[in-house]
Phi, psi and omega in degrees: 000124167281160196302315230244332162287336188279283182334308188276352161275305179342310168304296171268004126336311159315298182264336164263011161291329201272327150355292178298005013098287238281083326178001202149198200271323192290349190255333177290315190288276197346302208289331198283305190279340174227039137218046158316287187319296166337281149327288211286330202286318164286341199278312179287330180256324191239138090342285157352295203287315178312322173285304149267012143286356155288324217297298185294349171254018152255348129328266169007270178316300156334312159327298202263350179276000000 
């Protein structure tokens, strides 16, 4: 694994602890929308990963509601 793959799991790592946050569906679109860059950026190089950080903020939303 290279510096620029250990860094984006680190990241969604990261990004799905703040999850664990989220209070509902309205804190999840919120979470969504203000790592938008991010997201698309993993979503274009690991597809893979990008699948389960939806996989886990559509749980969430779900969850919490």
């Amino acid at each position: 694994m290279n510096s620029a793959e250990a860094n984006a799991v680190r990241w969604s790592l990261l990004a799905v602890a703040t999850l664990a946050f989220a209070a509902g569906a309205a804190d999840v679109a919120r979470w969504r929308q203000d790592n938008g860059r991010y997201l698309e950026r993993i979503r274009a190089r690991y597809p893979r990963l990008h699948a389960l950080i939806e996989e886990a903020a559509d749980t969430v939303a779900r969850e919490t509601t």
